[in-house]
C-alpha positions as CSV (number, residue, x, y, z in Angstrom):
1,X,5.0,33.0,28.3
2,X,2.6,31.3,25.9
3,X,0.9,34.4,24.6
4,X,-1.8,33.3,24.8
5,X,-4.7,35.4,26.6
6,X,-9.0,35.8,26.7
7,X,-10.5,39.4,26.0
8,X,-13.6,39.9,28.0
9,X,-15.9,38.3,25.4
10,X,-14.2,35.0,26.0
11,X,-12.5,35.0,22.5
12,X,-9.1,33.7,22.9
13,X,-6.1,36.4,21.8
14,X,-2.4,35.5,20.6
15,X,0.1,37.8,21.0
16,X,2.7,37.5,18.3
17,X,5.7,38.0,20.1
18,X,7.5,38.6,17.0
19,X,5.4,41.8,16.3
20,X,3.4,42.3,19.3
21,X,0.1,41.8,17.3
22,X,-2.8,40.3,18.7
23,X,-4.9,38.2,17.0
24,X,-8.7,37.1,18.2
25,X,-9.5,33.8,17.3
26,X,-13.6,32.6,17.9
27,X,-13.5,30.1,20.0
28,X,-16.5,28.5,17.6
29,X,-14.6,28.2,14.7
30,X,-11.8,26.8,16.7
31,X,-14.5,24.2,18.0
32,X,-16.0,23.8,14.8
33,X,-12.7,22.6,13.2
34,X,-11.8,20.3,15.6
35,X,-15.2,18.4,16.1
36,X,-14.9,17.8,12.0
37,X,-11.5,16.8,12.9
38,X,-13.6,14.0,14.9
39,X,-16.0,12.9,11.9
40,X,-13.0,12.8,9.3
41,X,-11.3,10.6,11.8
42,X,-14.4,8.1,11.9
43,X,-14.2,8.1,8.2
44,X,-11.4,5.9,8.5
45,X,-12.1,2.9,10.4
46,X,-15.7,3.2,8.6
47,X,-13.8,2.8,5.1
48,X,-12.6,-0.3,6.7
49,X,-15.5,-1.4,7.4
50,X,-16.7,-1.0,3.9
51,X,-13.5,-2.5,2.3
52,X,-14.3,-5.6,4.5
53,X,-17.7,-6.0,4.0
54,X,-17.1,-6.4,0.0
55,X,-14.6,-8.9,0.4
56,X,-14.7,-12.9,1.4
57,X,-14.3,-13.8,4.8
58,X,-10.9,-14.9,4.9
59,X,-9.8,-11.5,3.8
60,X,-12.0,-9.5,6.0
61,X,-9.9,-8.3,8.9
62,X,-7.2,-7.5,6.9
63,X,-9.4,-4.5,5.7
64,X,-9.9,-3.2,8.9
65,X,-6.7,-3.3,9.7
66,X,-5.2,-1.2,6.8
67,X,-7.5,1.3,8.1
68,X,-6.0,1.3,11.3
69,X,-2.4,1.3,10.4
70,X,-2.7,3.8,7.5
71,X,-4.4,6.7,10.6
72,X,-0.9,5.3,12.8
73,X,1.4,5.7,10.0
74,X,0.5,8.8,8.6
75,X,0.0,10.5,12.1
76,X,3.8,9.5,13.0
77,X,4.3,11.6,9.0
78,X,2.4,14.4,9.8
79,X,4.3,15.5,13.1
80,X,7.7,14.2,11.3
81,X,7.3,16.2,8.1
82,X,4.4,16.0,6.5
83,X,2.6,18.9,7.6
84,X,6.0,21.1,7.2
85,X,6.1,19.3,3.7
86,X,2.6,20.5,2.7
87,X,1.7,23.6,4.5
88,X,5.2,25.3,5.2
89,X,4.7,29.0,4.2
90,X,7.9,29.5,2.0
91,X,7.8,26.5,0.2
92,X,7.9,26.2,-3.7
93,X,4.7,25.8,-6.1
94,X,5.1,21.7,-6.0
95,X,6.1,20.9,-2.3
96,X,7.0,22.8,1.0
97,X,10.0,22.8,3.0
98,X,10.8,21.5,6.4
99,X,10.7,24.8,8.1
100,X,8.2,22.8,10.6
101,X,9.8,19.7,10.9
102,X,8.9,17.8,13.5
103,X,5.9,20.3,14.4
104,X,8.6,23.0,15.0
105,X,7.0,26.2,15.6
106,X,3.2,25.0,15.0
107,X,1.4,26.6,17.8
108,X,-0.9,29.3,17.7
109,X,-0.1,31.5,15.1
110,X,-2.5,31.6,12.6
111,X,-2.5,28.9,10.1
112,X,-1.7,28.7,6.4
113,X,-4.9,27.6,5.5
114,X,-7.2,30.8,7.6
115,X,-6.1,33.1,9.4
116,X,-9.3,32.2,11.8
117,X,-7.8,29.4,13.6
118,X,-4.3,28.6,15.0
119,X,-1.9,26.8,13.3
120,X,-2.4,23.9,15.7
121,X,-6.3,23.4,14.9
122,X,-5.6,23.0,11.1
123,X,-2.6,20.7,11.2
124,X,-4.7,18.3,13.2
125,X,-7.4,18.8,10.8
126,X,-5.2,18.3,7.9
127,X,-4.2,15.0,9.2
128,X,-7.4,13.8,8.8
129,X,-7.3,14.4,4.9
130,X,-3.7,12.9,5.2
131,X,-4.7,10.0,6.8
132,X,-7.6,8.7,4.8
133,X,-6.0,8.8,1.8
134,X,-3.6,6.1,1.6
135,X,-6.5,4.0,3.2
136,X,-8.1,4.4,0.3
137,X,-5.5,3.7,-1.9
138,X,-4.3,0.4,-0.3
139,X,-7.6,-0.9,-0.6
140,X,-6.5,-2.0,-4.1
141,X,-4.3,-4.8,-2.3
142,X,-6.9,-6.7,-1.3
143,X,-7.2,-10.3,-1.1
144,X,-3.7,-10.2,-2.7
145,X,-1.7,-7.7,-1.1
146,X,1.0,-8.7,2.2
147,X,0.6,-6.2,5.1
148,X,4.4,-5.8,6.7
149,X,5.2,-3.8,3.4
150,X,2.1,-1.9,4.1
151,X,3.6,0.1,6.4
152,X,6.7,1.3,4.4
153,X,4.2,1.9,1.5
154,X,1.8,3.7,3.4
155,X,4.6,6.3,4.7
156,X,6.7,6.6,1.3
157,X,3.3,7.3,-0.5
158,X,2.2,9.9,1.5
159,X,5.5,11.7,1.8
160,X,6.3,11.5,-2.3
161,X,2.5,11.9,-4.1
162,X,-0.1,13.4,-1.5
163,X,2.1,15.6,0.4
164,X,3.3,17.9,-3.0
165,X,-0.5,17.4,-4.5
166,X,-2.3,18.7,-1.0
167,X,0.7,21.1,-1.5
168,X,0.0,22.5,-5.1
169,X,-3.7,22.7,-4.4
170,X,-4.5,24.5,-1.0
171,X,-1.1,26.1,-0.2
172,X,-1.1,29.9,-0.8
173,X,2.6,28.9,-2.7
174,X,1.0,26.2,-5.0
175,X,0.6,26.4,-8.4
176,X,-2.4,25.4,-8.9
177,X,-4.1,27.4,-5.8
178,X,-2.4,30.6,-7.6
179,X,-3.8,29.4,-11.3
180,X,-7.1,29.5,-9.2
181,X,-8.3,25.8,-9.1
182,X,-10.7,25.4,-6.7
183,X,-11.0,22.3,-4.8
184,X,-13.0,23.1,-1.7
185,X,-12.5,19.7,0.0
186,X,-10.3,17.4,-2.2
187,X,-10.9,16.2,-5.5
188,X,-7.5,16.2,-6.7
189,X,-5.0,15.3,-3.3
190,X,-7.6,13.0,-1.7
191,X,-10.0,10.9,-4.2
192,X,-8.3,11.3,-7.5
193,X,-5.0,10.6,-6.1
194,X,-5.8,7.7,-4.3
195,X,-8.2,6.2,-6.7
196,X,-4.9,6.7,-9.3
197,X,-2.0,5.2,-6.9
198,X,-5.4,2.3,-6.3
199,X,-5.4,1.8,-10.2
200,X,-1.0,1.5,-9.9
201,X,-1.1,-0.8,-7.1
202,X,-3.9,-3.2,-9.0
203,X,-2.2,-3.2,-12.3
204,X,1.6,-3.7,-10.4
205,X,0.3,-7.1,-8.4
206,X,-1.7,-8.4,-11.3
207,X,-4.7,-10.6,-10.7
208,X,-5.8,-12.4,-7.8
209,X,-6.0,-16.6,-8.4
210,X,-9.1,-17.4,-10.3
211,X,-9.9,-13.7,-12.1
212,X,-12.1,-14.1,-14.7
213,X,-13.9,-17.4,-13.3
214,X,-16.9,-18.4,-10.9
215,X,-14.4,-18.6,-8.2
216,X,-14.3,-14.4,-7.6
217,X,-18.2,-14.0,-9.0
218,X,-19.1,-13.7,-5.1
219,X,-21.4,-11.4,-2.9
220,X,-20.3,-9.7,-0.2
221,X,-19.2,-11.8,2.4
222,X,-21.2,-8.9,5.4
223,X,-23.5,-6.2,3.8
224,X,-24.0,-4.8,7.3
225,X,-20.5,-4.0,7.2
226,X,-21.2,-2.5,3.7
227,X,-24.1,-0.3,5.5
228,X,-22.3,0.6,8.3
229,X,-19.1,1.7,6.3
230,X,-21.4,4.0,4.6
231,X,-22.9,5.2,7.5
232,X,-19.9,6.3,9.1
233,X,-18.4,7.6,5.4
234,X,-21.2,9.6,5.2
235,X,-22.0,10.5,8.6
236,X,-18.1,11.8,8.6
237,X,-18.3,13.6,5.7
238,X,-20.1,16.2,7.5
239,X,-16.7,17.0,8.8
240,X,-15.3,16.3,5.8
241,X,-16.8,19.2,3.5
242,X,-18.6,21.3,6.3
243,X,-15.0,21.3,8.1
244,X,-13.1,22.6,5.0
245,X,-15.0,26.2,5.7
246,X,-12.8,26.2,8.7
247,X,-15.3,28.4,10.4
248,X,-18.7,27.7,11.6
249,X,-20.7,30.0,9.1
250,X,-23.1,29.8,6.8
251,X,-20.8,28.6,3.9
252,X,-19.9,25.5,6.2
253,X,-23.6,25.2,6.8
254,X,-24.1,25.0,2.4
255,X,-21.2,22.7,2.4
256,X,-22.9,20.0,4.6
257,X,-26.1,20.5,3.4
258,X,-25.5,19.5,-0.4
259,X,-23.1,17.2,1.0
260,X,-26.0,15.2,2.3
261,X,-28.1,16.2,-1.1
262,X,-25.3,15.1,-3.4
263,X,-25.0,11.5,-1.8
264,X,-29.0,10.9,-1.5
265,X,-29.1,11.4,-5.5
266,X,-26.2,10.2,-5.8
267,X,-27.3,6.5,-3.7
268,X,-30.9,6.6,-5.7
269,X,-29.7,6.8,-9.2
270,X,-26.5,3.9,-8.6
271,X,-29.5,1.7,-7.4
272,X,-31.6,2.6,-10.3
273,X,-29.4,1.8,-13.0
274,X,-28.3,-2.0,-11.0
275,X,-32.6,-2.1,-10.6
276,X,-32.5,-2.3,-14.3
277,X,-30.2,-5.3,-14.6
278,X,-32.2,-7.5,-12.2
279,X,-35.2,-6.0,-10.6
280,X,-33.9,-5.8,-7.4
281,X,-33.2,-3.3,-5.1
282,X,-29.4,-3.6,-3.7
283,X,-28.1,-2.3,-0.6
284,X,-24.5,-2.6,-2.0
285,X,-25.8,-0.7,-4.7
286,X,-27.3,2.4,-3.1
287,X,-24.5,2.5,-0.6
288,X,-22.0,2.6,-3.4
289,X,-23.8,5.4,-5.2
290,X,-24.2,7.5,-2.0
291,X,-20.0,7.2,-2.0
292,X,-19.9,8.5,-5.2
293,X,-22.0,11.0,-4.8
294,X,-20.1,12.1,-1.9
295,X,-16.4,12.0,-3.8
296,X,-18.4,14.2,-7.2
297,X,-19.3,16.8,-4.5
298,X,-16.5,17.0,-2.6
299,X,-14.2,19.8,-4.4
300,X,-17.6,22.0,-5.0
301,X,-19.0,21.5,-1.5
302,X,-18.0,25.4,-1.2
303,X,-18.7,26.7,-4.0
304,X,-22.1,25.2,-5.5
305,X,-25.8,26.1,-4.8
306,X,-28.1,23.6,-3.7
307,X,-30.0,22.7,-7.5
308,X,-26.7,22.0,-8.6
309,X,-25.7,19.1,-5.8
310,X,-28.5,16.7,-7.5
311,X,-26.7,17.5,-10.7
312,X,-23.4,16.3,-9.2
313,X,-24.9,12.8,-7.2
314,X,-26.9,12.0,-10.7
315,X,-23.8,12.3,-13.5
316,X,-21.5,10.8,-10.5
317,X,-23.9,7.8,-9.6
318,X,-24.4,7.4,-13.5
319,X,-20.5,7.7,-15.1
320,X,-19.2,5.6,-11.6
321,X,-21.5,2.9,-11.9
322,X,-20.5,2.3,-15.7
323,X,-16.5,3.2,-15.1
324,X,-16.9,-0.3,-12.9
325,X,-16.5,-1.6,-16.4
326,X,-13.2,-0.3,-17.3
327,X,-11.6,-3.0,-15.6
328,X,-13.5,-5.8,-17.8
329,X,-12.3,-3.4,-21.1
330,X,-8.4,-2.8,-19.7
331,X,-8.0,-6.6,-18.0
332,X,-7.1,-5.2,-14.6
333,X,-8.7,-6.5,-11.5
334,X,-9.6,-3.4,-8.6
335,X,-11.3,-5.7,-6.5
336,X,-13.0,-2.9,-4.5
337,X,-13.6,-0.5,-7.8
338,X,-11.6,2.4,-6.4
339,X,-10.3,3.4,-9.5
340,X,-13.8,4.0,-10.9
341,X,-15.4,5.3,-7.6
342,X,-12.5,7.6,-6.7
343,X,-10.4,9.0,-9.8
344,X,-13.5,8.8,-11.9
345,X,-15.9,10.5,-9.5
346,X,-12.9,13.2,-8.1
347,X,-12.5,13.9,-12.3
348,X,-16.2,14.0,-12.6
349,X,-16.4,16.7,-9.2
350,X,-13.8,18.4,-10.8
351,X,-15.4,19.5,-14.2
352,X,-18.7,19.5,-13.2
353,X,-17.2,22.5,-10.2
354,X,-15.8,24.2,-13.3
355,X,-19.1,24.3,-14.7
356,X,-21.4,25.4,-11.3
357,X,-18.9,26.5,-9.2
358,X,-20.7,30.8,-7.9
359,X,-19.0,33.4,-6.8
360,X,-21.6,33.7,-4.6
361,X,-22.0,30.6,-3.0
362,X,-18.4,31.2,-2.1
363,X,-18.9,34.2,-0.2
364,X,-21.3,32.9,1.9
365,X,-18.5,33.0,4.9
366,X,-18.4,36.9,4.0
367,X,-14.5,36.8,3.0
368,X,-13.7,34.3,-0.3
369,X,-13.8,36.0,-3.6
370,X,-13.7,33.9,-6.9
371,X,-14.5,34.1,-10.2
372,X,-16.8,31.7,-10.3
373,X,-17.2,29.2,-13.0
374,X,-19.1,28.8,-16.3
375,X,-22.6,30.3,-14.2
376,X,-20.4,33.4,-13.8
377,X,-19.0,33.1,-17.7
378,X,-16.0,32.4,-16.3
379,X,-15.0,30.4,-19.2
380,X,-11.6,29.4,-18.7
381,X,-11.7,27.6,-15.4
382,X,-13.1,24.2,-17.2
383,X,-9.3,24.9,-18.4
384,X,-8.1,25.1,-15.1
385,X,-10.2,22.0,-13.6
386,X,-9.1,19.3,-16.3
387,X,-5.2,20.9,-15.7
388,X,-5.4,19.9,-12.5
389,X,-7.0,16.6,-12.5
390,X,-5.0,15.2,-15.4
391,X,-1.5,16.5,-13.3
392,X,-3.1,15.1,-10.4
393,X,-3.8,11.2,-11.8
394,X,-0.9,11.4,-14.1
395,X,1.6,12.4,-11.0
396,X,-0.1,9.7,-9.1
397,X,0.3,6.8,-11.5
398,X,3.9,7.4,-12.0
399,X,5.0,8.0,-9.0
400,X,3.3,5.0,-7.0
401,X,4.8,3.0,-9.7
402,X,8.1,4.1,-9.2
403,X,7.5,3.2,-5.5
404,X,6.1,-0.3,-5.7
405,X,9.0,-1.0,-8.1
406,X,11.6,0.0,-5.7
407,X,10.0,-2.1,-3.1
408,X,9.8,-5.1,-5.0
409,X,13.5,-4.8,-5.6
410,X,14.2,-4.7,-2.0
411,X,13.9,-7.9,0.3
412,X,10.7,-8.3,2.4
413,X,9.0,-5.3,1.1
414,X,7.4,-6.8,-1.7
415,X,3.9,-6.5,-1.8
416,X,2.3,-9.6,-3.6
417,X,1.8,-12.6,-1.4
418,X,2.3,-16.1,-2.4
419,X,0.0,-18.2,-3.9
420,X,0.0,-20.5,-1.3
421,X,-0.7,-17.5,1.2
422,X,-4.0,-16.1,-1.1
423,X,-5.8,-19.6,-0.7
424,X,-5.3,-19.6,2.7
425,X,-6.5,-16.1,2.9
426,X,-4.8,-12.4,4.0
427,X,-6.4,-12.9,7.1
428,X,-4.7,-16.1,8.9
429,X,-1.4,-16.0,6.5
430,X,-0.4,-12.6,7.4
431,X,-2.0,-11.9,10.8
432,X,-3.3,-14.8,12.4
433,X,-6.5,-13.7,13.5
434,X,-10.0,-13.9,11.3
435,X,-12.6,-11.7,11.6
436,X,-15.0,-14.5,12.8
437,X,-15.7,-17.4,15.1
438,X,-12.7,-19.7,14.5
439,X,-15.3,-22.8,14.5
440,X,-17.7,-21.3,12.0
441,X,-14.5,-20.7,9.6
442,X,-13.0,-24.3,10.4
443,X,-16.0,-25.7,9.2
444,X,-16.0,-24.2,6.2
445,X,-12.8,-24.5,4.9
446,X,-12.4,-28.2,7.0
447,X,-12.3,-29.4,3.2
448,X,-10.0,-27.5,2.1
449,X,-7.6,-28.5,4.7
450,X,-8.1,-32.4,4.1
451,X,-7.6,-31.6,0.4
452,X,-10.9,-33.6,-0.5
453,X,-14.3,-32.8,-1.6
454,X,-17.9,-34.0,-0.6
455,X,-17.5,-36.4,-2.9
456,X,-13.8,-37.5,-1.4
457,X,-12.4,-36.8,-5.0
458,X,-9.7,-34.2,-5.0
459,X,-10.1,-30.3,-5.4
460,X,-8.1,-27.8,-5.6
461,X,-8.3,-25.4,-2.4
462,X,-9.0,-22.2,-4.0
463,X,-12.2,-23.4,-5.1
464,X,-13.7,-23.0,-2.0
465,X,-14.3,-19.2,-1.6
466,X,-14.7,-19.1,2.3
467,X,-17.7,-16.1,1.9
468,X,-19.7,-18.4,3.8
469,X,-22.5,-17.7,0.4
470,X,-23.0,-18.9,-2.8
471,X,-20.1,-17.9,-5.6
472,X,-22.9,-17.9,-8.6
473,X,-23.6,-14.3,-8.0
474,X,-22.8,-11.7,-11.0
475,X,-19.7,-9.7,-10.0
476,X,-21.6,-6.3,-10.3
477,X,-22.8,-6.9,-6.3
478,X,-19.0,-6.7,-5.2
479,X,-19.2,-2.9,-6.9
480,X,-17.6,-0.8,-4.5
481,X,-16.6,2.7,-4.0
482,X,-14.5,3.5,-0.9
């Protein structure tokens, strides 16, 4: 016997047979949940998308398929331990226990997270969160970065840094949940983590061939791909924030309608400062922007009024878009800007929730109570905020270290390809396969291959980009976010 029953208004009923309670579950939260569960999934491939759209066309694919692998590898986590590791009820205030290894036990008694859905519905839901972040993360390999360690990476990074963050910040046992940080959707274990671990990873391969020369001052090799990872990011983000109410209420109805707000402002004002440079209006621009926006409004998406939302996608849009200059001032190359777009903007969504965050707004699902933040002189939890997001990056940064370093010390997992491999590109070295017709690339990189130029003099290979465009673009239109 399952326990599991329907009353006559169709709700569906657990029996604990532990204590013989029964406990009525709405079948529209439960269906709620796991349609978000859906969107946050799209999320994934559509980061790809976006990764590969930024990059040249010989490392295109390779995006897409870190994508892919990190929502395979962390799924296989999840069910191992991962969920057990992050959501187990009797864990300690920095990382659970493996009470539900292996899924053990997760069924349909109510969840950690709400006691409105089964366990089931949020450790699916969960995964999501658990999944995407590594993608973003990894992103900071690109056009330099071998996949086959990928996978180890990808599975070791997840267990040691976002399964005791996630941990600390929504389990009822973490510290920081019972200091009272709020993080409605995740500032700190999603976008400032991975946005950390993406500025580790950058610093710990070095620089790609040619940094600092007309050789990486390229446009995107595909902006459709830029538009359509954006569309998908933001389309998914619905599920993303809305999802996090784990009911379908009014509170999840707030969350994904500043979600929206936050990333229109949040695209207008990016473009707006990059108009000002050269008077034109860029795509790349807007759509990074919009991804900021969406990161700043992330951990306040249930807490925050409406007014408040354009505050978040203007300060985000405006501090992101000049953070894509820290790499110039530090002399590390994040090809994709993750660092800026992610940590920055999580930091950013972290004070600024601090500061707007309403007791009010929070109650709109008729159950949370909060203090609020500074709107309800609730002084002390800009205190709280900065605690967490400074544990959160500094946790990150170490530990991702420690991790490449024991990689690179052990045969075939080291990350950085050869040189040799970067001219050829990610895409044919490591995989085999391009993203594009093979003719259309054999005639561009035909030269290469013949080791000649038009002239017939001799060039070096890596001088040919392989974008398919012209390499006298500034560097500013390879901005990123995701």
């Amino acid at each position: 016997m399952t326990g599991i029953q329907y009353d006559a208004s169709g709700d569906l009923n657990y029996v604990d047979p532990a204590t013989g309670d029964t406990i009525v579950y709405n079948l529209g939260d439960i269906a709620w949940v796991l349609a978000s569960t859906a969107l946050v999934w799209i999320m994934i491939p559509g980061l790809g998308f976006f990764y590969s759209g930024l990059l040249r066309r010989k490392n295109a694919l390779s995006m897409i398929w870190t994508s892919m692998i990190a929502i395979a590898v962390v799924s296989f986590q999840w069910f191992f331990w991962g969920y057990s590791l992050t959501f187990s009820d009797t864990g300690s205030k920095y990382i659970g226990n493996l009470d539900y290894f292996a899924l053990k036990g997760v069924f349909a008694q109510p969840s950690v997270g709400s006691s409105r859905i089964p366990a089931l519905v949020f450790c699916v839901y969960q995964l999501m969160f658990a999944a995407i972040t590594p993608a973003i993360a990894v992103g900071a390999i690109a056009e330099r970065g071998r996949l086959g360690p990928l996978l180890v990476f990808i599975f070791a990074w997840t267990t040691i840094v976002y399964d005791p963050i996630a941990c600390w910040t929504w389990n009822p046992n973490g510290w920081s949940f019972i200091l009272g940080g709020l993080d409605f959707a995740g500032g700190t274990p999603v976008h400032i983590s991975s946005g950390t671990a993406a500025l580790a990873i950058s610093i710990f391969l070095g620089k790609r061939r040619g940094y600092g020369t007309t050789r990486l001052a390229y446009k995107p090799q595909n902006t459709t791909y830029v538009v359509l990872g954006t569309v998908l990011l933001w389309f998914g983000w619905f599920g993303f924030n809305g999802g996090s109410a784990l009911s379908a209420n009014l509170r999840a109805a707030q969350a994904s309608f500043i979600t929206n707000l936050a990333a229109s402002v949040g695209g207008l004002t990016w473009m707006l400062w990059d108009y000002r440079l050269e008077k034109k209006w860029s795509t790349v621009g807007f759509c990074s922007g919009a991804i900021v926006g969406l990161v700043a409004i992330t951990p306040a998406s249930g807490f925050v009024g409406s007014p408040a939302a354009v505050a978040f996608g203007f300060v985000a849009g405006t501090v992101c878009n000049f953070a894509t200059q820290l790499k110039f001032l530090a002399g590390y190359d994040d090809a994709l800007d993750i660092f800026a777009s992610h940590a920055i903007g999580g930091v950013v969504g972290n004070i600024m929730t601090a500061l707007f965050a309403q007791a009010s707004v929070a109650h709109f699902d008729g159950i949370t109570v909060i203090p609020g933040g500074w709107f309800d002189h609730n002084w002390v939890q800009l205190g709280i905020q900065i605690a967490d997001s400074v544990a959160g990056m500094s946790y990150s940064f170490v530990m991702t270290t420690i991790i490449l370093w024991i990689m690179h010390y052990i045969p075939g997992l080291t990350l950085r390809v050869s040189e040799e491999d970067e001219i050829v590109g990610i895409d044919d070295a490591e995989m085999g396969e391009l993203a594009y017709d093979y003719v259309g690339l054999e005639q561009e990189i035909q030269p290469v291959h013949l080791g000649v130029g038009a002239t017939g003099g001799a060039r070096e290979p890596d001088h040919h980009d392989n974008s398919g465009v012209s390499t006298t673009g500034s560097e500013k239109h390879a901005r990123s976010s995701m």
